[in-house]
Backbone bond lengths (Angstrom), bond angles and torsions (degrees), N, CA, C in turn:
res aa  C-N    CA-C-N  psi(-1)  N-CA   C-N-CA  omega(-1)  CA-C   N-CA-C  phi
1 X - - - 1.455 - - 1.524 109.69 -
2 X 1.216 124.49 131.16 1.364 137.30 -175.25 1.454 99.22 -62.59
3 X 1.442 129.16 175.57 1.471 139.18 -168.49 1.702 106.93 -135.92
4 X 0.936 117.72 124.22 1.571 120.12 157.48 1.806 120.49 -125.77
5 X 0.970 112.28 154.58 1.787 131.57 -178.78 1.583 117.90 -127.85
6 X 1.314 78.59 116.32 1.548 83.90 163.00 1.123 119.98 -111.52
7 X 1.832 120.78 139.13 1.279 129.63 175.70 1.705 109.42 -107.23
8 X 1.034 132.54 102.66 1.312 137.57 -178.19 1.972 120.46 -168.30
9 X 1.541 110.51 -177.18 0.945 116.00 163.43 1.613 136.95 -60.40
10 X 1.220 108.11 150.46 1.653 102.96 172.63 1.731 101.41 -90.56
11 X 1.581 113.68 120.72 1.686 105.05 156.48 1.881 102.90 -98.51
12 X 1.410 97.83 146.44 1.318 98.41 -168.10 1.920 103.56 -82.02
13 X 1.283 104.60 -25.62 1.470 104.37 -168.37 1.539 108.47 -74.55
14 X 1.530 109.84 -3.65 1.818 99.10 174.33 1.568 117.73 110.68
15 X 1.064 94.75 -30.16 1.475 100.72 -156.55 1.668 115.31 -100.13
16 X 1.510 122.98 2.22 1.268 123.82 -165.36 1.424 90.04 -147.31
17 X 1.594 109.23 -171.34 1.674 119.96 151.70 1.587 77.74 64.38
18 X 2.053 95.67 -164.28 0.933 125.24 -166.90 1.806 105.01 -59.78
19 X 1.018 110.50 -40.10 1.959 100.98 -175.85 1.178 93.22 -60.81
20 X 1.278 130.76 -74.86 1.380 104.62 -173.62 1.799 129.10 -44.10
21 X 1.066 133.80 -52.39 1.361 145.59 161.78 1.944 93.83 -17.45
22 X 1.298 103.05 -59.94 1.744 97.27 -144.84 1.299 92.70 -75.60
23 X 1.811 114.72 -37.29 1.981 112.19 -172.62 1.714 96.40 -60.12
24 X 1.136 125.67 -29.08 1.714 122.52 -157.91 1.930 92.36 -84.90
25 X 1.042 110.36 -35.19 1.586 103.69 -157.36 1.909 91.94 -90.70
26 X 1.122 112.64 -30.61 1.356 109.68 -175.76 2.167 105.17 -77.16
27 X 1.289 95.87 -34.05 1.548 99.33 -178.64 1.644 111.83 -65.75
28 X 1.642 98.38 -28.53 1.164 95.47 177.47 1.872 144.79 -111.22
29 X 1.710 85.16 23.48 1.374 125.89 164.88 1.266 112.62 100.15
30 X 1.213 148.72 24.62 1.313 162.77 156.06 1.540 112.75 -89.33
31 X 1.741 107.34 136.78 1.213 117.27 -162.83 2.434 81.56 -89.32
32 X 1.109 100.85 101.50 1.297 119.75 145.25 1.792 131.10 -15.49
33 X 1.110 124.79 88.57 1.678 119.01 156.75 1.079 138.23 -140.03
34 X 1.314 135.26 165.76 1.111 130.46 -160.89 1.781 143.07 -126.54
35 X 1.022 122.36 114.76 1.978 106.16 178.59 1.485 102.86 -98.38
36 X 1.231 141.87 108.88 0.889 153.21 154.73 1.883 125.31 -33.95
37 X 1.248 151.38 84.40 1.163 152.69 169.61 1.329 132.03 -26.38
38 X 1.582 93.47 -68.49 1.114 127.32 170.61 1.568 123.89 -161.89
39 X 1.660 119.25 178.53 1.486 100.35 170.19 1.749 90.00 -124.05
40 X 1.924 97.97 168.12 0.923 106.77 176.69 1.565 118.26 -144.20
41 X 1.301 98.47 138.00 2.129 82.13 169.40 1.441 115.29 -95.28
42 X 1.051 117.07 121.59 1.319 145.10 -169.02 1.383 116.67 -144.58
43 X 1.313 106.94 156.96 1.547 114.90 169.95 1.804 109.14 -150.17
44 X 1.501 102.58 -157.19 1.846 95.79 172.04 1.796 113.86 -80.19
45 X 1.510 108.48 5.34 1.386 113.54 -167.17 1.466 105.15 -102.49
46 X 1.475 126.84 -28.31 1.408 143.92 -174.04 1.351 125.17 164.41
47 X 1.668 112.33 -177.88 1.184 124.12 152.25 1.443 120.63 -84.98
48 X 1.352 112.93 138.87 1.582 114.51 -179.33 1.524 91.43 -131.09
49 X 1.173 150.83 58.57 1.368 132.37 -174.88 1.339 115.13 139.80
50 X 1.204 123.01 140.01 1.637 119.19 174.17 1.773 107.47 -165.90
51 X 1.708 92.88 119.44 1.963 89.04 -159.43 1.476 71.25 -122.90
52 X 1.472 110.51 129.19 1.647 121.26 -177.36 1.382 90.17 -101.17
53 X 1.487 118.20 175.35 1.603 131.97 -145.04 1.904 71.69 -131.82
54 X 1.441 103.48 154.18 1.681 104.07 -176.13 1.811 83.58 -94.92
55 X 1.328 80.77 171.64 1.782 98.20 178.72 1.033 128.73 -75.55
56 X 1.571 123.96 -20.89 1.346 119.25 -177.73 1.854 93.53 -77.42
57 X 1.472 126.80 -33.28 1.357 119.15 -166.45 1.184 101.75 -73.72
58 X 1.710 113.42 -41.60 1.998 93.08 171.68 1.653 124.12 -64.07
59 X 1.239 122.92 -22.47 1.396 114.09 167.59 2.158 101.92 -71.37
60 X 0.702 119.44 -82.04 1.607 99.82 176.91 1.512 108.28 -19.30
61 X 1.260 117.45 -67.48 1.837 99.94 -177.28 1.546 112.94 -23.30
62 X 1.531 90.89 -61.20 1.785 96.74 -160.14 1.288 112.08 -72.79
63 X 1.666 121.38 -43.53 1.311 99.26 155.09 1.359 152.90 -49.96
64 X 1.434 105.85 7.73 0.977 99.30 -158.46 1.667 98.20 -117.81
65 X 1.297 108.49 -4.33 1.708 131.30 -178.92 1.530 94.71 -92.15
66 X 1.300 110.29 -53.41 1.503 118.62 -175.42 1.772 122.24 -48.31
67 X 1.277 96.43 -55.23 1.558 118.89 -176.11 2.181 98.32 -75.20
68 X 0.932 124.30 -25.30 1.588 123.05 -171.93 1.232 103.66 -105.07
69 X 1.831 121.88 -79.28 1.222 113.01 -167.15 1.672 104.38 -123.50
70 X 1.327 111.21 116.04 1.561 120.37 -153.61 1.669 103.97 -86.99
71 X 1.405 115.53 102.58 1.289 111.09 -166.65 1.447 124.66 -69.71
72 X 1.643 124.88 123.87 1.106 102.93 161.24 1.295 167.72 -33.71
73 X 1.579 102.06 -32.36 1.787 136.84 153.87 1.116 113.91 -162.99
74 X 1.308 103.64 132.47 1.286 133.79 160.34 2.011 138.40 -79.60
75 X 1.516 110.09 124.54 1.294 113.06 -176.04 1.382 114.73 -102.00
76 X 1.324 129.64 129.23 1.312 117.93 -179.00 1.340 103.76 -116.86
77 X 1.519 133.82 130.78 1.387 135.55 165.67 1.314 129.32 -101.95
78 X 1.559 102.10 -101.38 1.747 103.84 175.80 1.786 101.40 -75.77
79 X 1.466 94.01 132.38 1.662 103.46 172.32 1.547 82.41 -155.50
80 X 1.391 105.85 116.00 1.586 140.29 -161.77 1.871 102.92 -85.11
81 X 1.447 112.01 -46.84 1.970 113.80 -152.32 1.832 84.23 -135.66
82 X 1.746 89.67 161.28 1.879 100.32 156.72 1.305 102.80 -44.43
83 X 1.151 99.66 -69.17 1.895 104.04 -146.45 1.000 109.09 -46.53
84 X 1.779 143.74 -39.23 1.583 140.93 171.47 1.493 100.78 -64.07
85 X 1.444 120.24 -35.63 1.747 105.63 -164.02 1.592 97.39 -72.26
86 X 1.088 126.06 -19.18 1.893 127.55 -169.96 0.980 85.76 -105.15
87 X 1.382 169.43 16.39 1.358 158.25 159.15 1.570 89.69 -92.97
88 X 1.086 113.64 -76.50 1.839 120.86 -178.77 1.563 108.83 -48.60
89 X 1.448 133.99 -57.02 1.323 117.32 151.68 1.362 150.60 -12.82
90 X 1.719 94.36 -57.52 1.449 104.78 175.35 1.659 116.19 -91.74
91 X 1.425 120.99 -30.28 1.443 120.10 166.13 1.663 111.17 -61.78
92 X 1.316 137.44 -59.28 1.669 127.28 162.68 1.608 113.94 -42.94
93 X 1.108 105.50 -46.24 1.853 107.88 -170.86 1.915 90.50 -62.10
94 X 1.360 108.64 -55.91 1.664 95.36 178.25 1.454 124.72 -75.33
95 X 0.971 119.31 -21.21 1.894 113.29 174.34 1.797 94.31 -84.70
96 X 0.642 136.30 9.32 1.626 131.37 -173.54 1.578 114.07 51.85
97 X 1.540 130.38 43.77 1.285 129.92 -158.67 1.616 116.61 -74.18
98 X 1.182 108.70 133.20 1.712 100.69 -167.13 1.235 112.53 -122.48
99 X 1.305 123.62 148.69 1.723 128.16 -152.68 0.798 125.99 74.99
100 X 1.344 134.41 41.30 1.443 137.20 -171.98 1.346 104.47 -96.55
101 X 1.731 105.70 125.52 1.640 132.06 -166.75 1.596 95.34 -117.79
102 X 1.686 119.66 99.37 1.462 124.65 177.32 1.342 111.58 -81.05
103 X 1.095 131.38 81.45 1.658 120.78 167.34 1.974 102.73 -69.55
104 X 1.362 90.32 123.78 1.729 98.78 -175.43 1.381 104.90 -101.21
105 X 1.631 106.45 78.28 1.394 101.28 -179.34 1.765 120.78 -81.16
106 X 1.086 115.78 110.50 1.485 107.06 -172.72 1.754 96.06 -112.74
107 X 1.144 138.83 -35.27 1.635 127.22 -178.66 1.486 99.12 -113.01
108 X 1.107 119.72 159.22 1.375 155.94 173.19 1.790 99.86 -68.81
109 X 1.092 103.78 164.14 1.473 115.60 167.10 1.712 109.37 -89.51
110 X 1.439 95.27 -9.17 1.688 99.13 -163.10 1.542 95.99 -96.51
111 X 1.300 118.34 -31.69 1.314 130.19 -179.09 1.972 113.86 136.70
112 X 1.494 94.36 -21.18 1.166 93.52 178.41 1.931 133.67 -49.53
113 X 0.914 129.22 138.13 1.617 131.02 -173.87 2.068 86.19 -90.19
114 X 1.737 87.40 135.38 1.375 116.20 178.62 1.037 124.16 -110.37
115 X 1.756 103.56 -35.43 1.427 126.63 166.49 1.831 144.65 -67.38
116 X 0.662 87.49 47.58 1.944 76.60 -157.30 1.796 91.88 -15.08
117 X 1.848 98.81 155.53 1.357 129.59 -171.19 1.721 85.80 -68.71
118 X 1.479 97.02 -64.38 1.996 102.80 -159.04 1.908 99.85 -57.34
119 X 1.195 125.28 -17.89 1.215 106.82 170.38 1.825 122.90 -111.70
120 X 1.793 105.57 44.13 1.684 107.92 -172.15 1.707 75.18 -95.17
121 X 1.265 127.17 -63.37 1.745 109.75 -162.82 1.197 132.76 -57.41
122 X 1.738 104.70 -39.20 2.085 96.12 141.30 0.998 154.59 -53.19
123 X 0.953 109.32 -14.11 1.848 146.52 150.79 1.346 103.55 -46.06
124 X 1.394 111.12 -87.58 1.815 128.91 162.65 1.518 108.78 -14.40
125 X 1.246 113.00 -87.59 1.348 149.17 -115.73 2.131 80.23 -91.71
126 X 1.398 110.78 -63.70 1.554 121.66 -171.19 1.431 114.70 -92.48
127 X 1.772 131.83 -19.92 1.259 102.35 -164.59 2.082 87.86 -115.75
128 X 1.584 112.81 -28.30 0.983 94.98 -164.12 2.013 112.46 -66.77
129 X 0.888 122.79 -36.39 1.213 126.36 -160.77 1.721 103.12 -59.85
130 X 1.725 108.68 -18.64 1.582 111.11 176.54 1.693 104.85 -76.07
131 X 1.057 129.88 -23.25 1.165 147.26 -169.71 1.306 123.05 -56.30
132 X 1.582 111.28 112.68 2.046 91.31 164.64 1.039 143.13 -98.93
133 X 1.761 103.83 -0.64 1.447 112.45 151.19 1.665 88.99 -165.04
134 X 2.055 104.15 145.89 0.807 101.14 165.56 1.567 112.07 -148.48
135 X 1.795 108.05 159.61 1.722 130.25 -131.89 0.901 116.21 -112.27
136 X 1.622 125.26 61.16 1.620 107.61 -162.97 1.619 91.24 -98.66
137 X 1.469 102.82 -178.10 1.504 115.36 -160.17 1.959 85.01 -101.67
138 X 1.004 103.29 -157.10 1.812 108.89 173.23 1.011 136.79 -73.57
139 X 1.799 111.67 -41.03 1.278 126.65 160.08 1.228 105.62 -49.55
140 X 1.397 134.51 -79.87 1.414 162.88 172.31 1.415 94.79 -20.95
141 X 0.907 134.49 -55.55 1.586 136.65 163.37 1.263 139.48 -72.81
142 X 1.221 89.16 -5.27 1.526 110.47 156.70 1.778 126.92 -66.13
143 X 1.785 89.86 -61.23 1.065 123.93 168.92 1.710 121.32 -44.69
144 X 1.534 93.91 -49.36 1.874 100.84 -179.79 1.626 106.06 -86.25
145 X 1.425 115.66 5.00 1.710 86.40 -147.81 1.837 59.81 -123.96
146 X 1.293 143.72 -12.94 1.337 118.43 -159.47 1.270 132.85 63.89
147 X 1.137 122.62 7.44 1.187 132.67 -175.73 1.515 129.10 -124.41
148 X 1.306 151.71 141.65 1.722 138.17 173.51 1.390 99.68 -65.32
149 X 0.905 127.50 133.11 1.201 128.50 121.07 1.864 162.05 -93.17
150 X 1.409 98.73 109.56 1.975 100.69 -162.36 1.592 112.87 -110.93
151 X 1.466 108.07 23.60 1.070 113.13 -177.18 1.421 131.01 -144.51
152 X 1.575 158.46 174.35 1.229 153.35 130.62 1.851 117.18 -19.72
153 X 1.740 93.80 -56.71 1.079 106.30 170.44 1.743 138.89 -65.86
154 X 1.250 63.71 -30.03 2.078 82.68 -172.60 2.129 97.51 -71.53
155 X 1.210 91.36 -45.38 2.033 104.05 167.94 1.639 90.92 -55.51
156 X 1.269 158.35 -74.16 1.291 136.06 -136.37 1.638 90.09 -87.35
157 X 0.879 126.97 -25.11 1.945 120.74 -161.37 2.039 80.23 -92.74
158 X 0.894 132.54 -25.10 1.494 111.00 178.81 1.450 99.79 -101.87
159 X 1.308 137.09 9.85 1.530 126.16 -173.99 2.143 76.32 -97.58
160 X 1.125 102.75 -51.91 1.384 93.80 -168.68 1.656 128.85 -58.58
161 X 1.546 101.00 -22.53 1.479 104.34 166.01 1.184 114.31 -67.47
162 X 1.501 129.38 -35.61 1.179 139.78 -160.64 1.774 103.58 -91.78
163 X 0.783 117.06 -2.81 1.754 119.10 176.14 0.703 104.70 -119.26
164 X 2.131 107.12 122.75 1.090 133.27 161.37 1.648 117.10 -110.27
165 X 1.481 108.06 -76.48 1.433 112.81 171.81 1.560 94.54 -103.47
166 X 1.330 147.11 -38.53 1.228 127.19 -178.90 1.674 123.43 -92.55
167 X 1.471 103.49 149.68 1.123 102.85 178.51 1.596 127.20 -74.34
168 X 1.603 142.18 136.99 1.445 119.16 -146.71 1.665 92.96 -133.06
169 X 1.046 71.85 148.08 2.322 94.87 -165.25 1.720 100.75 -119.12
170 X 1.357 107.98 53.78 1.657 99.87 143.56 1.433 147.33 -18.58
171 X 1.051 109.67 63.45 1.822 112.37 -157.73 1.779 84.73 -74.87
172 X 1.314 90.18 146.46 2.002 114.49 -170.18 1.685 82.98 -82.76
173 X 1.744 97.28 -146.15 1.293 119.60 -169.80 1.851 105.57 89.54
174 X 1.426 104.12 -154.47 1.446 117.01 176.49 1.695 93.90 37.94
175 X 1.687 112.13 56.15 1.916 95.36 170.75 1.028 119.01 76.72
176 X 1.170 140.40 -13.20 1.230 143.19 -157.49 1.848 118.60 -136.17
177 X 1.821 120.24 86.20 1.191 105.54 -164.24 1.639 123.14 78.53
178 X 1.326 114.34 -8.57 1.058 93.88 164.62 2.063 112.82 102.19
179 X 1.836 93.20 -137.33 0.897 122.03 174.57 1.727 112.42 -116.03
180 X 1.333 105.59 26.29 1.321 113.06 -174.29 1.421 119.11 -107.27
181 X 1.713 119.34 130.37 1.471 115.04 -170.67 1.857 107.94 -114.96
182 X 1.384 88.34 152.92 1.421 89.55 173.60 1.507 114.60 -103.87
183 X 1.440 120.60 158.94 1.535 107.72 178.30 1.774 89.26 -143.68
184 X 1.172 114.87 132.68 1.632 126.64 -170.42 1.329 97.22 -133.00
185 X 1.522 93.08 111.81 1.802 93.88 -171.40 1.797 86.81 -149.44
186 X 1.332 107.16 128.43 1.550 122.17 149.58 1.832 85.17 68.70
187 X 1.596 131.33 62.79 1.322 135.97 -161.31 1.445 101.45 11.29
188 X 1.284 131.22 69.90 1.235 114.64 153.65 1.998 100.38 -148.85
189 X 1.937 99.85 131.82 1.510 92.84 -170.71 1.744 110.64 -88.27
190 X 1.139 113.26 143.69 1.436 107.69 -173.60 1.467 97.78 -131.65
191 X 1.600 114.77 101.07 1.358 123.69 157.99 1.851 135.85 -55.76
192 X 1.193 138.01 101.58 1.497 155.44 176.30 1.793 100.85 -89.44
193 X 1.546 103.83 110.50 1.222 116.97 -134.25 1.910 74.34 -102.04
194 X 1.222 146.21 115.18 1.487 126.38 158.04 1.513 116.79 -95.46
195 X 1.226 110.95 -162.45 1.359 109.91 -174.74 1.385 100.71 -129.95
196 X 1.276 114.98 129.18 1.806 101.46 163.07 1.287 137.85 -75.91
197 X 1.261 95.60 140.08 1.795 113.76 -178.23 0.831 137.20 -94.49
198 X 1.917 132.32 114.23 1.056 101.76 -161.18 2.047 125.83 -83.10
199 X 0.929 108.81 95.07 1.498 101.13 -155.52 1.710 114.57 -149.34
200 X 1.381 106.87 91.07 1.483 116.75 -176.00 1.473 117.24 -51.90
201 X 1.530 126.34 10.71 1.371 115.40 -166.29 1.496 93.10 -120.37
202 X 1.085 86.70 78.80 1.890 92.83 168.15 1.550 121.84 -97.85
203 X 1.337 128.22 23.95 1.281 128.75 -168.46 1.430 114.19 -89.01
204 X 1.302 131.03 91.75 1.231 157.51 179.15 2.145 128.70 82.96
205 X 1.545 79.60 41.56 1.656 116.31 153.12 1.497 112.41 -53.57
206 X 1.345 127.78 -34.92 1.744 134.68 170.50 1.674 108.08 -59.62
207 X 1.401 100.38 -52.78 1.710 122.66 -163.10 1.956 95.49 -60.25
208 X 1.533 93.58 -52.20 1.234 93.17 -168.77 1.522 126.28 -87.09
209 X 1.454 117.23 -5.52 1.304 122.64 165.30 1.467 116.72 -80.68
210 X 1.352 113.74 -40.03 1.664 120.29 166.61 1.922 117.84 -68.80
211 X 1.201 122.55 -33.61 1.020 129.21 146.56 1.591 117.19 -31.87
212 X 1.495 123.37 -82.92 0.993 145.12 -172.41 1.485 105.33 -49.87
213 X 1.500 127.19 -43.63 1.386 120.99 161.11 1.391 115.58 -53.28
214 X 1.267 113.83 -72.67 1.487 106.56 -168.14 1.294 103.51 -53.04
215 X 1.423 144.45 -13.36 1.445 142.94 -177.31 1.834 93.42 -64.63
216 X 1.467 112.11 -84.50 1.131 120.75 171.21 1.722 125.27 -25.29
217 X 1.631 118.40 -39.76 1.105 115.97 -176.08 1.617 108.80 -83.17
218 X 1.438 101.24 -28.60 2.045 95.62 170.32 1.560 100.51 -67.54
219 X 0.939 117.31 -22.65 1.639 109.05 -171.75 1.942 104.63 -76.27
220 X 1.131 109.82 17.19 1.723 98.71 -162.63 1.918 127.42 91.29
221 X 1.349 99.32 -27.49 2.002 97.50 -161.05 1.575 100.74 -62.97
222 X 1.225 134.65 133.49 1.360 135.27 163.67 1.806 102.59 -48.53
223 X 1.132 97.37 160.87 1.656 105.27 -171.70 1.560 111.03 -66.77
224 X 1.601 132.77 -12.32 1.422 103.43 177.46 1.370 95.80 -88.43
225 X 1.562 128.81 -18.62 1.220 95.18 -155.68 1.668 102.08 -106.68
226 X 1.630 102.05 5.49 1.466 113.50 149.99 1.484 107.63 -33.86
227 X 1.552 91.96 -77.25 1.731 116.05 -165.57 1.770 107.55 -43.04
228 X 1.519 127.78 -53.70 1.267 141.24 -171.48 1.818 107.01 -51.82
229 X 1.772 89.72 -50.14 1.590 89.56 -174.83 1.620 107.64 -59.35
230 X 1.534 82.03 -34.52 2.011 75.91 -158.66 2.008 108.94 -69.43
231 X 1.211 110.14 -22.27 1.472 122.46 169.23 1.392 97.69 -54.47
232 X 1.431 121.66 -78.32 1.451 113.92 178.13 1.346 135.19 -9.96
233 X 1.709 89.18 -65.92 1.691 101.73 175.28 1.666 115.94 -78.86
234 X 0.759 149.29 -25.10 1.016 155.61 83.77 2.028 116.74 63.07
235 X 1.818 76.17 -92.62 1.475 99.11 169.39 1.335 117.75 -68.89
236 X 1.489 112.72 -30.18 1.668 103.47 -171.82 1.491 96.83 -87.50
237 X 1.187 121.12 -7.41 1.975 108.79 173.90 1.481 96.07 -65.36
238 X 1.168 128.80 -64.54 1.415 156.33 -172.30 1.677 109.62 -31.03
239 X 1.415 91.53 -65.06 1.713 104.61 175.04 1.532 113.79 -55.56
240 X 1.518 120.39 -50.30 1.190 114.26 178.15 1.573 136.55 -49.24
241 X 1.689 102.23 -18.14 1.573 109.71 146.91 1.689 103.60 76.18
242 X 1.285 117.55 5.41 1.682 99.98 -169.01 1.616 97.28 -70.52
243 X 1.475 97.22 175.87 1.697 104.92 -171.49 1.429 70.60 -154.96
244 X 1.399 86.44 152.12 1.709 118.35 -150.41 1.841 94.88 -137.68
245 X 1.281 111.69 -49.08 1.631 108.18 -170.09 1.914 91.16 -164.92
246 X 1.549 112.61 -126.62 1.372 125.61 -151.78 1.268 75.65 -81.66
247 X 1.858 127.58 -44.96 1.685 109.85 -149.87 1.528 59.65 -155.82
248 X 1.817 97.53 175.70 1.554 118.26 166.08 1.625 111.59 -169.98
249 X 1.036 121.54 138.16 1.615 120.75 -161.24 1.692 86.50 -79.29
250 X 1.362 116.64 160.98 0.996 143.95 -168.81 2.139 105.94 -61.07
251 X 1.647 86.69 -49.99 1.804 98.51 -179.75 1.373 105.94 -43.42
252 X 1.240 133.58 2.06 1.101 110.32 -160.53 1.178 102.06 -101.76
253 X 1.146 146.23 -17.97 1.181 148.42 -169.26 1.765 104.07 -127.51
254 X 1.237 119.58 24.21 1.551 123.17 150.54 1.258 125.20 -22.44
255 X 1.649 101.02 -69.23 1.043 111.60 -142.01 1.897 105.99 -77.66
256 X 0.965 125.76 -24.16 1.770 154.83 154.23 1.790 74.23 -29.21
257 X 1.232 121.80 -97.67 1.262 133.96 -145.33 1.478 115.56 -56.26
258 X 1.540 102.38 -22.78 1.025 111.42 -178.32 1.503 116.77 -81.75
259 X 1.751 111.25 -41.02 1.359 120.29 178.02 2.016 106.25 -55.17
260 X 1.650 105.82 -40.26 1.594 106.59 -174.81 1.618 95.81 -60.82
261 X 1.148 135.34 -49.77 1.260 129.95 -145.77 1.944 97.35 -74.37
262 X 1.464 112.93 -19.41 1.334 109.06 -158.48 1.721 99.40 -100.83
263 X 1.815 112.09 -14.39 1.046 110.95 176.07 1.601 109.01 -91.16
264 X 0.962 115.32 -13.02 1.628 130.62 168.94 1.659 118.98 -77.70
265 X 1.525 94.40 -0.92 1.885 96.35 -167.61 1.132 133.56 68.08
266 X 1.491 105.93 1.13 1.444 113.66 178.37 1.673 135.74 -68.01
């Protein structure tokens, strides 16, 4: 069985952060692990809380994944301060870690900031260049690319600011395109056409689409058709529509989709 890692936050309600990460990578046949960031109390309504893990304990996490079970790819999410983004920097830069899928989560779906400001250019500057593709949403691409974006177009002229050594997956939404993603890899734009859903429980849809890549990329798939599978699955969390409370992230009802797909032979 192939190996994947996740480096991110704990959400306690299930549905984002690392729970989501491990239900998406395990649903999607990868033996699941984890470095923990920080924890947070959260739910589909917000952030209420955020107790970060010090840095010397996130390098033990990873060493300790690194040195035992050597992951095939790696996902990195919430990384809150410098000091965790140069801890995670320098532990991948030294194990030589390959497949690295950066989801640059800096805001919340709720509105909350994830990012501190003083640590977005260490971000830049140290984690993207380890990267082999990385997934910000619009805002998030806003943010890296410097630029607004209100268009199809305005997404390829900021995927291109934003690519250096990694390839960058503009996921649409927020008004804009829809359910449609961009992927800008090696100057060439490659549109992943989705469908919209009607389904208000979008609370950690980021976690689990970047998840779902690096799942696919430990498995062997070159990165578009990484990206395609993971849209797929994706959409069928989405479609299945369960409601859980006020909101509920999609992971939650995985495993349903997962049992049909396995009684289907799929």
């Amino acid at each position: 069985m192939k190996t994947a890692l996740t480096i991110a936050g704990s959400d306690c309600s299930g549905g984002a952060g690392i729970q989501a990460d491990i239900k998406t990578m395990t649903m999607n046949g990868v033996f699941a692990m984890s470095a923990i960031t920080a924890l947070t109390a959260q739910n589909t309504t917000g952030v209420f809380g955020i107790s970060e893990v010090s840095p010397d304990f996130l390098l033990q996490q990873i060493d300790a994944v690194f040195t035992d079970i050597y992951p095939d790819a790696v996902k990195i999410g919430m990384v809150s301060s410098p000091e965790l983004i140069r801890v995670i920097a320098e532990r991948l830069s030294f194990y030589g870690a390959k497949h690295i899928v950066l989801d640059p989560v800096m805001v919340a779906t709720s509105g909350a900031r994830l990012l501190r400001e003083e640590a977005q250019d260490i971000l830049v500057r140290e984690l993207l260049p380890l990267a082999e593709v990385v997934t910000p949403n619009i805002p998030e691409a806003e943010i890296l690319s410097g630029m607004t974006i209100r268009s199809k177009e305005d997404m390829v002229e900021a995927a291109k600011r934003i690519n250096a050594k990694p390839a960058v997956l503009i996921k649409g939404g927020h008004q804009i395109c829809d359910a449609d993603d961009l992927l800008f890899q090696n100057g060439e734009a490659i549109w992943f056409n989705g469908r919209k859903i009607d389904n208000p429980n979008t609370h950690g849809t980021g976690c689990t689409l970047s998840s779902a890549i690096a799942s696919n990329l430990a498995k062997g798939y070159g990165l578009s058709e990484a990206v395609e599978k993971a849209k797929e699955y994706i959409s069928g969390a989405l479609e299945a529509g369960l409601d859980l409370g006020q909101g509920s992230g999609p992971l939650m009802h995985n495993y349903q989709i997962v049992k049909e797909r396995n009684t289907k032979g799929e």
